[in-house]
C-alpha positions as CSV (number, residue, x, y, z in Angstrom):
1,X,31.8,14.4,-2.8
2,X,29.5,17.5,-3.2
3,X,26.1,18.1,-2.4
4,X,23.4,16.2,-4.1
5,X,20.1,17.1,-4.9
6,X,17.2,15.3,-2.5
7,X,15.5,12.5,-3.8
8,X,12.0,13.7,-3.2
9,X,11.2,17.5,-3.0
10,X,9.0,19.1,-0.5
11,X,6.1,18.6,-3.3
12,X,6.4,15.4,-3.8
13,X,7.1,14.2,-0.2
14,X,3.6,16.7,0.8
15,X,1.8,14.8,-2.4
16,X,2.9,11.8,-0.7
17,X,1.7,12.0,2.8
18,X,-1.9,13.3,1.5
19,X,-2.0,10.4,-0.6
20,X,-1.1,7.3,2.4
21,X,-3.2,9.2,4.4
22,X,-6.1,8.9,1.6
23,X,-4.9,5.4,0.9
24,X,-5.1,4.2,4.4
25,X,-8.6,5.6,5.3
26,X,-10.3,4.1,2.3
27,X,-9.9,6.7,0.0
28,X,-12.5,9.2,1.2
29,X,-12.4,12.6,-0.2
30,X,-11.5,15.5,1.8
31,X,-11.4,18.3,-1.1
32,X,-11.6,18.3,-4.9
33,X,-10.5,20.5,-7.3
34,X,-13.0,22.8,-6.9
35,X,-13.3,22.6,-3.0
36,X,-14.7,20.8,-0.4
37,X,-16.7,17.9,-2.1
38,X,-20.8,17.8,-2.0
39,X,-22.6,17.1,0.5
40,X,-24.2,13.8,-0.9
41,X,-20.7,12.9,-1.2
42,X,-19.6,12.9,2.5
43,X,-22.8,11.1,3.7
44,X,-22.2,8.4,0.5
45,X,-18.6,7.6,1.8
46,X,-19.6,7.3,5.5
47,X,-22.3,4.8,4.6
48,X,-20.1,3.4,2.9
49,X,-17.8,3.0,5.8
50,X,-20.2,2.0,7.8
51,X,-21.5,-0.7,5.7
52,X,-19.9,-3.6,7.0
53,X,-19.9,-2.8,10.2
54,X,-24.3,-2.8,9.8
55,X,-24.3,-5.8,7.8
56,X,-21.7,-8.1,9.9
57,X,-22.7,-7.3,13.6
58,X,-26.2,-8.4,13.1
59,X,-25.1,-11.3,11.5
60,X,-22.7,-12.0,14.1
61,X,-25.3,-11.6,17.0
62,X,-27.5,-14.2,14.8
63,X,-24.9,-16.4,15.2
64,X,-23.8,-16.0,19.2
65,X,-26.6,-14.3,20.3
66,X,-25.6,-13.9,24.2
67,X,-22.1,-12.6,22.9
68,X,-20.2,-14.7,25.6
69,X,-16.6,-16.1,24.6
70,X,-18.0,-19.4,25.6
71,X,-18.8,-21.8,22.1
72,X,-22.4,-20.6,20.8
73,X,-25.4,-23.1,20.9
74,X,-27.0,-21.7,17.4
75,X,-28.0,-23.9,15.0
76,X,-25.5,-21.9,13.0
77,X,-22.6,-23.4,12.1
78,X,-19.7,-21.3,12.7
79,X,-19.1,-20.1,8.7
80,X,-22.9,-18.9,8.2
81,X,-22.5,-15.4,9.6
82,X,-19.4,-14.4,7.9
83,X,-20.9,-16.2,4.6
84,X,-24.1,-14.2,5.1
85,X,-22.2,-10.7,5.6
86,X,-20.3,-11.3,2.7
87,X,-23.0,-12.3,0.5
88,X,-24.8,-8.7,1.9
89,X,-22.2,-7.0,0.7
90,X,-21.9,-8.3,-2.4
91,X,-25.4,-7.6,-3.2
92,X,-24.9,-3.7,-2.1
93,X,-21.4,-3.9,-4.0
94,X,-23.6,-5.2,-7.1
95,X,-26.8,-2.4,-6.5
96,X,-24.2,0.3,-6.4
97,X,-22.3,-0.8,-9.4
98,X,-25.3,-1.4,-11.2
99,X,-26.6,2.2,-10.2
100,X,-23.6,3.7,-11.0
101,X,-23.7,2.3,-14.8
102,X,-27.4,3.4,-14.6
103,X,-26.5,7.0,-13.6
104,X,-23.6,7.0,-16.2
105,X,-25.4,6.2,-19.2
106,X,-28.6,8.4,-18.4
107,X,-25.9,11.6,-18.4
108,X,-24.2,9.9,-21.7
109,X,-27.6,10.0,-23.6
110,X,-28.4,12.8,-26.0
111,X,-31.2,14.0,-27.0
C-alpha cells in the first residue's frame, strides 16, 4: 500500500453535480459567465418548458373530453391526440429553428 490520490477532486466532483443537475432539468441556465442570464432568457426556457404541457393537454381533452378512465366516445381514434401534439411541436421546434438561423445570419451580415 500507500495512499492514493482520489479519482475525482473536489472540482471536478462540484463541476459534476452542477452539470446532472443542468442535465436532468433540461438544461436551463441558472448563471453564465457574466452572471445571472437575461431576462428574455428565463421567460424563453420556461415557455419552453411549458410547451408540451400547452400543446398536449388540450389535445388530450379533444380526445376524452369528460376525462373519466372509462374508454372515450370521440370520434378520435386513440393515436390522433398524441399525433397532433407531436405534430405541434414540431412546427414550434421548426419556427424556432428557423428563427434562430434568421437571428444568426442578420448579426453575421456586414455592412
Amino acid at each position: 500500500g500507500g495512499t492514493h490520490p482520489p479519482v475525482l477532486g473536489d472540482l471536478k466532483v462540484a463541476f459534476a453535480g452542477r452539470r446532472y443537475l443542468r442535465t436532468t432539468l433540461g438544461g436551463p441556465v441558472f448563471t453564465t459567465a457574466e452572471g445571472a442570464p437575461r431576462w428574455y432568457v428565463v421567460v424563453a426556457q420556461v415557455l419552453i418548458w411549458l410547451l408540451p404541457l400547452a400543446v398536449g393537454v388540450p389535445l388530450s381533452l379533444l380526445h376524452c373530453p369528460d376525462g373519466s378512465s372509462t374508454p372515450c366516445t370521440s370520434g378520435f381514434t386513440p393515436l390522433v391526440a398524441p399525433c397532433a401534439a407531436g405534430g405541434a411541436m414540431l412546427v414550434v421546434y421548426a419556427a424556432l429553428k428557423l428563427s434562430s438561423l434568421a437571428m444568426r445570419r442578420g448579426l453575421n451580415r456586414v455592412g
